[in-house]
PAZATOR-451185 format. One record per residue: residue number from 1; x, y, z of N, C-alpha, C, O, CB in turn. Coordinates in nm, 2 decimals. Atoms other than C-alpha are relative to their C-alpha. Glycine has a CB too. Layout:
REM PAZATOR-451185
+------+--------+--------+--------+--------+--------+--------+--------+--------+--------+--------+--------+--------+--------+--------+--------+
: fido :    n_x :    n_y :    n_z :   ca_x :   ca_y :   ca_z :    c_x :    c_y :    c_z :    o_x :    o_y :    o_z :   cb_x :   cb_y :   cb_z :
+------+--------+--------+--------+--------+--------+--------+--------+--------+--------+--------+--------+--------+--------+--------+--------+
:  NUM :      X :      Y :      Z :      X :      Y :      Z :      X :      Y :      Z :      X :      Y :      Z :      X :      Y :      Z :
...
+------+--------+--------+--------+--------+--------+--------+--------+--------+--------+--------+--------+--------+--------+--------+--------+
//
This chain:
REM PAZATOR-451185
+------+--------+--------+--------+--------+--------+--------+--------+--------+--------+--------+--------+--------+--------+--------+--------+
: fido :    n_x :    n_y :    n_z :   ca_x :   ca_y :   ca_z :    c_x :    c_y :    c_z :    o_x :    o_y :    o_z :   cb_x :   cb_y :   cb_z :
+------+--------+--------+--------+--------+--------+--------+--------+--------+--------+--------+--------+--------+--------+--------+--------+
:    1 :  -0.01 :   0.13 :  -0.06 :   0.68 :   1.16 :   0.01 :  -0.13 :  -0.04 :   0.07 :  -0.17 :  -0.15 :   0.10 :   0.11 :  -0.02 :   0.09 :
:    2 :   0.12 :   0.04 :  -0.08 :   0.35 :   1.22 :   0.18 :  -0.13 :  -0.10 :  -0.08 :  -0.23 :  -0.16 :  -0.03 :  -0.07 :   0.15 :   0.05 :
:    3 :   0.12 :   0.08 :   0.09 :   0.15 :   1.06 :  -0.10 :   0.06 :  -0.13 :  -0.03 :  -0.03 :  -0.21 :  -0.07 :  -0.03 :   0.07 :  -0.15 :
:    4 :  -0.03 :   0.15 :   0.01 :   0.34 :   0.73 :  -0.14 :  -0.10 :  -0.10 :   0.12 :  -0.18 :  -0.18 :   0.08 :   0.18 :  -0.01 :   0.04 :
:    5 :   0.12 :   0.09 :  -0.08 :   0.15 :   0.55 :   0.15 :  -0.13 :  -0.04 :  -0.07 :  -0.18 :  -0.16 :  -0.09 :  -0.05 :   0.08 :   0.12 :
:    6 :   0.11 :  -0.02 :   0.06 :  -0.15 :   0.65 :  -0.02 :  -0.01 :  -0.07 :  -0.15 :  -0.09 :  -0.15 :  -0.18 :  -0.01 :   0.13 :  -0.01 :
:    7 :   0.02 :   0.09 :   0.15 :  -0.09 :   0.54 :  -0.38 :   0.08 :  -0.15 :   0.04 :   0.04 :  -0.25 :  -0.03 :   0.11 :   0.10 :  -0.17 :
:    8 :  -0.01 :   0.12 :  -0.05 :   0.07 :   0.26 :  -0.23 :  -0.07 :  -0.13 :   0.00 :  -0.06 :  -0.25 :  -0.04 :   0.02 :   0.02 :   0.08 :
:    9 :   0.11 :   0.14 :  -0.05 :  -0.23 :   0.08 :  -0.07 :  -0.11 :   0.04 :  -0.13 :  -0.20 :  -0.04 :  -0.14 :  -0.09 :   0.01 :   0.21 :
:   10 :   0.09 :   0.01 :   0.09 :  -0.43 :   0.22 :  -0.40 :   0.05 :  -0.14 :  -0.10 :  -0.03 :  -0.22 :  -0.14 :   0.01 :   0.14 :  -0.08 :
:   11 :  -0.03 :   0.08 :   0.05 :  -0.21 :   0.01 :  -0.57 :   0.01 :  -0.18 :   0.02 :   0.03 :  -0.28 :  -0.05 :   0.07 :   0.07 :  -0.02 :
:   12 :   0.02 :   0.13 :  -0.05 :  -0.23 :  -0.29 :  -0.36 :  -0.16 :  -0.03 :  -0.01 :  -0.20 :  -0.15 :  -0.01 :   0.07 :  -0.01 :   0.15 :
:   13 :   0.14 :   0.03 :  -0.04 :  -0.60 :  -0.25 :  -0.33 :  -0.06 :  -0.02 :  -0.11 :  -0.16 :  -0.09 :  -0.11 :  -0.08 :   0.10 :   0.09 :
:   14 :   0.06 :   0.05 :   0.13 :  -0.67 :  -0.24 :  -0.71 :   0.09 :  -0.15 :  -0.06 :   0.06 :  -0.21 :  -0.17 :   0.02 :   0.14 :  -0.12 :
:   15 :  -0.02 :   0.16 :   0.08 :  -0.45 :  -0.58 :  -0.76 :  -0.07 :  -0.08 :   0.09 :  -0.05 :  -0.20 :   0.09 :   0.16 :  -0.06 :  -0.03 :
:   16 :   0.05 :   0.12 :  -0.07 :  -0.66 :  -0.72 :  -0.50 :  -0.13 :   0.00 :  -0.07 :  -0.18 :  -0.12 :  -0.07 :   0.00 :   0.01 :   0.17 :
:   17 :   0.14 :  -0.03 :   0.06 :  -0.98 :  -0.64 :  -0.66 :   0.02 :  -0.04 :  -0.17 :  -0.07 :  -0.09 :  -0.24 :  -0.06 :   0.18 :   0.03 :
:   18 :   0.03 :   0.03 :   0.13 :  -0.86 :  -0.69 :  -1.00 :  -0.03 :  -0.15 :  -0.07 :  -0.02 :  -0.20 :  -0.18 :   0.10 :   0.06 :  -0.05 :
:   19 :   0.09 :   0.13 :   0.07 :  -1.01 :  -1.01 :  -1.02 :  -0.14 :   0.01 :  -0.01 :  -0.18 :  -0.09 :  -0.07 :   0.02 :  -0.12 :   0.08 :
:   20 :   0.14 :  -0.01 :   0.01 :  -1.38 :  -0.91 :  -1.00 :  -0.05 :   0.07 :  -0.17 :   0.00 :   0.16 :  -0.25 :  -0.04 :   0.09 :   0.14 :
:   21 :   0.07 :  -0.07 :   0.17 :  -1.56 :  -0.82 :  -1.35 :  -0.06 :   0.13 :   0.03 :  -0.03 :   0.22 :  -0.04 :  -0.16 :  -0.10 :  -0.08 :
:   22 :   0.09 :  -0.12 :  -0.02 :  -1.79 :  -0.56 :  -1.19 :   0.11 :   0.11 :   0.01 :   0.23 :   0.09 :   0.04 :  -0.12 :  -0.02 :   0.14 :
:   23 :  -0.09 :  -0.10 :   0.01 :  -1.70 :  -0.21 :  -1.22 :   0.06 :   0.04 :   0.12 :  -0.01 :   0.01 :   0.22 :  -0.06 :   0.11 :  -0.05 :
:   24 :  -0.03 :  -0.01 :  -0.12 :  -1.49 :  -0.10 :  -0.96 :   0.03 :   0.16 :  -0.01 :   0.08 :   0.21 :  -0.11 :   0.12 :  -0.10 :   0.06 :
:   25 :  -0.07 :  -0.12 :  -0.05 :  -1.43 :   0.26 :  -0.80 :   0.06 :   0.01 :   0.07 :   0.08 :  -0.08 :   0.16 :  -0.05 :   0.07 :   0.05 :
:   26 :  -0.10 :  -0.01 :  -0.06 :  -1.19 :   0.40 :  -0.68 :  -0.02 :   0.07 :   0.19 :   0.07 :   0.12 :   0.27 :   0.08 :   0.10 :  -0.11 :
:   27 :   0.11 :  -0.03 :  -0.13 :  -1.45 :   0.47 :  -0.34 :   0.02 :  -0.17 :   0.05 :   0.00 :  -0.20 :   0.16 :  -0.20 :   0.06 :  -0.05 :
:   28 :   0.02 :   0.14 :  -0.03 :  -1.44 :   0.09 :  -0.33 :   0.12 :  -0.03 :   0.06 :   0.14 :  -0.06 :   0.18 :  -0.04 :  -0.09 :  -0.12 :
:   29 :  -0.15 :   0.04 :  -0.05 :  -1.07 :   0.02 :  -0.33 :   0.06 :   0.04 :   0.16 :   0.11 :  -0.01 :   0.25 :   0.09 :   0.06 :  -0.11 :
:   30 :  -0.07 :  -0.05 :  -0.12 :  -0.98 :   0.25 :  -0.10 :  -0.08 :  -0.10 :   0.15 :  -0.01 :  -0.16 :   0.22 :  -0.04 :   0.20 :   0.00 :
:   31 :   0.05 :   0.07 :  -0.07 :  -1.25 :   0.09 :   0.13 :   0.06 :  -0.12 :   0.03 :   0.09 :  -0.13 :   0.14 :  -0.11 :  -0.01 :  -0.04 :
:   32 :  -0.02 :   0.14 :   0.02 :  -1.15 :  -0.26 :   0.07 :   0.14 :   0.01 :   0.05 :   0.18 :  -0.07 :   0.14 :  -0.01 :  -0.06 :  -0.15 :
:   33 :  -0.16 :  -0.02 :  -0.11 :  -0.77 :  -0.14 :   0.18 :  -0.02 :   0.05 :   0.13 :   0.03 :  -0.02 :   0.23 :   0.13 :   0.13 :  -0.06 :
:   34 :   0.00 :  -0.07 :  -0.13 :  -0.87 :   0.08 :   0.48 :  -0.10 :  -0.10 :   0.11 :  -0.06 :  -0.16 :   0.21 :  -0.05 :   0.17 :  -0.01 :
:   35 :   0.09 :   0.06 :  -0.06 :  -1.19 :  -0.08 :   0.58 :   0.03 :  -0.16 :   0.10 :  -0.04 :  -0.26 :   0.07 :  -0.11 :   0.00 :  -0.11 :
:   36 :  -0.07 :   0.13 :  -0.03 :  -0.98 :  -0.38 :   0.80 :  -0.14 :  -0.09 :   0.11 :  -0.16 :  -0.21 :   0.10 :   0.18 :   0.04 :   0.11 :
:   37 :   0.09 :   0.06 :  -0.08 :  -1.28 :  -0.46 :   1.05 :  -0.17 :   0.02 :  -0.13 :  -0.28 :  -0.02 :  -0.09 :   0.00 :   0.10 :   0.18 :
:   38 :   0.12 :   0.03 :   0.11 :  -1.53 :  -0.42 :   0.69 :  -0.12 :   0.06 :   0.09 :  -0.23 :   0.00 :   0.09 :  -0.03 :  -0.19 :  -0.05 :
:   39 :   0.18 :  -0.10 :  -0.03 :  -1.82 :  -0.16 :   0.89 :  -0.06 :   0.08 :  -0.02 :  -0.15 :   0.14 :   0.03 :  -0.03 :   0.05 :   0.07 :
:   40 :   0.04 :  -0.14 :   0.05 :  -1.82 :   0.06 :   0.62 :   0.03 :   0.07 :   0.02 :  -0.04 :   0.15 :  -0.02 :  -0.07 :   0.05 :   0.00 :
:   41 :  -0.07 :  -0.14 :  -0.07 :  -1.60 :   0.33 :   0.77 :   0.11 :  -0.04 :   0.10 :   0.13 :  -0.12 :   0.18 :  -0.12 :   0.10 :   0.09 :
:   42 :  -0.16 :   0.00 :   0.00 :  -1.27 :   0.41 :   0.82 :   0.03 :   0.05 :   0.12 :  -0.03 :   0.16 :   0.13 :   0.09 :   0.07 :  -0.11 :
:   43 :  -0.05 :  -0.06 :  -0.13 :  -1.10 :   0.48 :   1.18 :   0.13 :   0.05 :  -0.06 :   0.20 :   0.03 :  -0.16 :   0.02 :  -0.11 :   0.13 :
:   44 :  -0.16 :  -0.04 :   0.04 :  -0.83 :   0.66 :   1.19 :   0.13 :  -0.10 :   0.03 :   0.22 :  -0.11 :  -0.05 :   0.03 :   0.14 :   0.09 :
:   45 :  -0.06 :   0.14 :  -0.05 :  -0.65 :   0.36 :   1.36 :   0.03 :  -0.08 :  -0.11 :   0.14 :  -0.14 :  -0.13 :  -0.09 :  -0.08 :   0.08 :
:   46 :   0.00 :   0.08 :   0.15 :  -0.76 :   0.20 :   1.01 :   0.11 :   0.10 :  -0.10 :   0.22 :   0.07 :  -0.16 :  -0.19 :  -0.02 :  -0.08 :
:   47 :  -0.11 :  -0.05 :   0.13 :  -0.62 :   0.47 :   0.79 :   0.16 :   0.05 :   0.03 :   0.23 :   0.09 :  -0.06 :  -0.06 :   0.14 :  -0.06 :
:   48 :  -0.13 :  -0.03 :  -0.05 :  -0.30 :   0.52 :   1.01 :   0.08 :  -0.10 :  -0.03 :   0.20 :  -0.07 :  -0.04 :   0.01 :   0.02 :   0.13 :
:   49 :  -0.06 :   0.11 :  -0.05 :  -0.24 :   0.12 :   1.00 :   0.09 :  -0.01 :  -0.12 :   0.21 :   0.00 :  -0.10 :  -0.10 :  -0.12 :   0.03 :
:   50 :  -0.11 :   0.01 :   0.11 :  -0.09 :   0.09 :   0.65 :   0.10 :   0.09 :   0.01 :   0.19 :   0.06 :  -0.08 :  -0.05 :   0.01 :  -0.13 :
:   51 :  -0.08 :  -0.07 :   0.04 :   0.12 :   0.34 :   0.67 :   0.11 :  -0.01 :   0.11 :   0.23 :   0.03 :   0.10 :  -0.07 :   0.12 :  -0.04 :
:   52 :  -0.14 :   0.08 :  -0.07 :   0.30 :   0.18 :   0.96 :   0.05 :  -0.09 :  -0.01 :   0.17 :  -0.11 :   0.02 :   0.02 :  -0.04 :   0.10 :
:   53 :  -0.08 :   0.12 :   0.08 :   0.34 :  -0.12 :   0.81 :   0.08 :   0.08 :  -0.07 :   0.20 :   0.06 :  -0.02 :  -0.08 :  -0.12 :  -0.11 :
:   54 :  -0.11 :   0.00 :   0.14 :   0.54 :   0.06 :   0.51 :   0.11 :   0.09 :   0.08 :   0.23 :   0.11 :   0.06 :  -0.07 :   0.09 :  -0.18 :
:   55 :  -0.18 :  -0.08 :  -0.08 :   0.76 :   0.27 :   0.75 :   0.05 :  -0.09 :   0.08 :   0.17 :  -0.09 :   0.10 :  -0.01 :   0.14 :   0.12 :
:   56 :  -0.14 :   0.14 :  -0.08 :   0.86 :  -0.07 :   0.97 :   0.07 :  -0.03 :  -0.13 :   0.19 :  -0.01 :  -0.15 :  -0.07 :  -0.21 :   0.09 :
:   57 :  -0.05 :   0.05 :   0.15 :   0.91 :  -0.20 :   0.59 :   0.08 :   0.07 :  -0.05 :   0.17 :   0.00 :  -0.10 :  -0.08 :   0.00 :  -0.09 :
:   58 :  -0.12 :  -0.10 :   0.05 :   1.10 :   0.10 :   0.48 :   0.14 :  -0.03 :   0.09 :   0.25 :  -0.07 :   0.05 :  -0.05 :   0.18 :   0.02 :
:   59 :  -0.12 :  -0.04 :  -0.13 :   1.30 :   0.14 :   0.86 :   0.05 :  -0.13 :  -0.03 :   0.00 :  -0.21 :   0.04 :  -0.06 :   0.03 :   0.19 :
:   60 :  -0.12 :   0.12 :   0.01 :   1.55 :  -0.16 :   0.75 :   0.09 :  -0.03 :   0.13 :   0.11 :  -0.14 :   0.19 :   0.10 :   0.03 :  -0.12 :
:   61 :  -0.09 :   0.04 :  -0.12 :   1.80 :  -0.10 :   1.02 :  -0.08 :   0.01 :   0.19 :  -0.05 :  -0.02 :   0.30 :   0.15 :   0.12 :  -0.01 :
:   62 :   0.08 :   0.05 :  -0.15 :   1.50 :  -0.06 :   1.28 :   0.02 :   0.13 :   0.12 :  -0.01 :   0.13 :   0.24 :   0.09 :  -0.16 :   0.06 :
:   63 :   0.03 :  -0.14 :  -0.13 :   1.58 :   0.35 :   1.41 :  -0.06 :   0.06 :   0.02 :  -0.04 :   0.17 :   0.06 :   0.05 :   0.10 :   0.01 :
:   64 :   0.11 :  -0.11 :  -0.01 :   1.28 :   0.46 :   1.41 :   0.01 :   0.15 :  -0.11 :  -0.05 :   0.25 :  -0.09 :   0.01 :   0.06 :   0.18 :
:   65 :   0.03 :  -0.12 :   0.06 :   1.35 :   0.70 :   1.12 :   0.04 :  -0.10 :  -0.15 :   0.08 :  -0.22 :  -0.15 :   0.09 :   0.15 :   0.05 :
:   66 :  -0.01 :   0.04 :   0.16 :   1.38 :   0.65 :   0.69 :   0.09 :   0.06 :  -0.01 :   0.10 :   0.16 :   0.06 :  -0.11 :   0.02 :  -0.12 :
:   67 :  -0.14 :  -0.09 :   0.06 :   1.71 :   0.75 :   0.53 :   0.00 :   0.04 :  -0.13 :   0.07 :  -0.05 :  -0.19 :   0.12 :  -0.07 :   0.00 :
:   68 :  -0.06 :   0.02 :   0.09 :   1.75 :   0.86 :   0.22 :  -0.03 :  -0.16 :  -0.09 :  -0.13 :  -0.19 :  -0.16 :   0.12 :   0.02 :   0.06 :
:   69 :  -0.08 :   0.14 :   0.03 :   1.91 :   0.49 :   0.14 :  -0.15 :  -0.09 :  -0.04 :  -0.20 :  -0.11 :  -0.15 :   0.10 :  -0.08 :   0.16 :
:   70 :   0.10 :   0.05 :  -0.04 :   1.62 :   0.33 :   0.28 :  -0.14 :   0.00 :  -0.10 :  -0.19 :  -0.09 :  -0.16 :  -0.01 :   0.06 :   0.11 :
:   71 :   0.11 :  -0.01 :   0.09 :   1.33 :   0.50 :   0.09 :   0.04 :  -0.02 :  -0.18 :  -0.05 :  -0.05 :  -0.26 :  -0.08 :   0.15 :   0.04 :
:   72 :  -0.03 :   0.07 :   0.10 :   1.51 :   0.43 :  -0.22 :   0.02 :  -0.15 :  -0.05 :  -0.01 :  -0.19 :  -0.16 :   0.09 :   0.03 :  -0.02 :
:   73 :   0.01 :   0.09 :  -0.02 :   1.56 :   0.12 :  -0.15 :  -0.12 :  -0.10 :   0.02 :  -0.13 :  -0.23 :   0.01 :   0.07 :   0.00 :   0.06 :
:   74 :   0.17 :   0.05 :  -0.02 :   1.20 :   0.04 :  -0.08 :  -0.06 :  -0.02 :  -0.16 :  -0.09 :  -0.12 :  -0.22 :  -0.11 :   0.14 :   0.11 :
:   75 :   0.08 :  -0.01 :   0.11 :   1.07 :   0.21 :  -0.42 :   0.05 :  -0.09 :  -0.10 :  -0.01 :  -0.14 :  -0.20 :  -0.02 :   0.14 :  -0.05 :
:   76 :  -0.10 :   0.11 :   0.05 :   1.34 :  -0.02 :  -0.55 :  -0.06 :  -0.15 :  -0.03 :  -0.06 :  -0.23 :  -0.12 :   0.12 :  -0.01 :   0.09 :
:   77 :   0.03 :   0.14 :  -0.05 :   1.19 :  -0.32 :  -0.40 :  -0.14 :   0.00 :  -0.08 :  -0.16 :  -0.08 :  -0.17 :   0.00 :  -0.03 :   0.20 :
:   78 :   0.15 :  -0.02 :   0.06 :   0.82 :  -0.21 :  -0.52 :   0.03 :   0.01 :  -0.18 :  -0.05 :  -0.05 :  -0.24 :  -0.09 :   0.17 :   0.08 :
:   79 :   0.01 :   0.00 :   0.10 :   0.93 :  -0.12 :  -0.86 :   0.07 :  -0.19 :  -0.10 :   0.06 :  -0.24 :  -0.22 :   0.07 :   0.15 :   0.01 :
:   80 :  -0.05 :   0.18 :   0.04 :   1.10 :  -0.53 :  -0.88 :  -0.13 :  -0.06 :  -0.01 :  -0.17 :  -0.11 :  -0.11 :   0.09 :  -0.09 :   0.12 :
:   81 :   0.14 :   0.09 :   0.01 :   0.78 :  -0.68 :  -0.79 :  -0.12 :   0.06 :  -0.04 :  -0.23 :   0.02 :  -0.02 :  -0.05 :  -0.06 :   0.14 :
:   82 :   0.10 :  -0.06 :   0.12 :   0.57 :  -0.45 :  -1.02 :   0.04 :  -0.07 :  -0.08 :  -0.05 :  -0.15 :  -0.12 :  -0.01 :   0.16 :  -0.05 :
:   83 :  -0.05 :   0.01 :   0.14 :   0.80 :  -0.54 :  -1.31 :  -0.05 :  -0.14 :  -0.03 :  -0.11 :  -0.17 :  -0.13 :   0.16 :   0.03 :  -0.01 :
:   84 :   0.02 :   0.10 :  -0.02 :   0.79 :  -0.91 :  -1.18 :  -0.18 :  -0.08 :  -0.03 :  -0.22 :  -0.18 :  -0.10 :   0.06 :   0.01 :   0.13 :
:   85 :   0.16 :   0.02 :   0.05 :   0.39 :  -0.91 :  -1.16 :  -0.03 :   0.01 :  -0.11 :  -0.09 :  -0.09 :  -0.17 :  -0.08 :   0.07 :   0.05 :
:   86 :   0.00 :   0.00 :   0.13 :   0.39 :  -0.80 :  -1.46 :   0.00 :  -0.09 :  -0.12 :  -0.08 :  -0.09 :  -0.22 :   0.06 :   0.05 :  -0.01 :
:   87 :  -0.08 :   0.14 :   0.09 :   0.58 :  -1.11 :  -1.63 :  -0.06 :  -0.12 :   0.03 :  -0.08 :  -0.21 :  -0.04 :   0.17 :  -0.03 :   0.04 :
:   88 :   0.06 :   0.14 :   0.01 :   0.41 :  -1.36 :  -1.45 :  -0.21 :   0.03 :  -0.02 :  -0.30 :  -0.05 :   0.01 :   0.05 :  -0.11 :   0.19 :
:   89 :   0.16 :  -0.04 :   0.01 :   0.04 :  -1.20 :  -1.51 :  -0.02 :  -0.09 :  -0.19 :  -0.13 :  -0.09 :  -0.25 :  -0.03 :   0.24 :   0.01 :
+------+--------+--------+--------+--------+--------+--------+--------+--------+--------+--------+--------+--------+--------+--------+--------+
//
């Protein structure tokens, strides 16, 4: 589960970019997700931040912990609006 955060914001950070023509790396993206104040380099503050958004986002009933239920219910929610993007792309 430690790698979901991570391919997470990969995956948010290559549909934000996938509008540019030029080649993109995968040095870039990551940048373009973490880099929130853009100074070229990543705080830890920066690379901590997404990954509290998706655990308030996961934590549904708000206990300070993921259940089970919960993280299913998330990849659930992500695998709808993949399918969804998809259809209206």
């Amino acid at each position: 589960m430690k790698i979901a955060p991570f391919l997470t914001a990969m995956l948010l950070a290559g549909s934000a970019l996938a509008e540019t023509t030029e080649k993109i790396f995968a040095g870039d993206a990551f940048m373009h997700h973490y880099d929130s104040n853009k100074d070229g380099s990543i705080s830890l503050e920066e690379f901590q931040a997404p990954a509290a958004r998706q655990f308030e986002a996961m934590d549904t009933n708000t206990d300070g912990s993921i259940s089970k239920e919960e993280a299913t219910d998330f990849v659930e929610r992500l695998r709808s609006e993949m399918r969804e993007n998809n259809t209206t792309q």
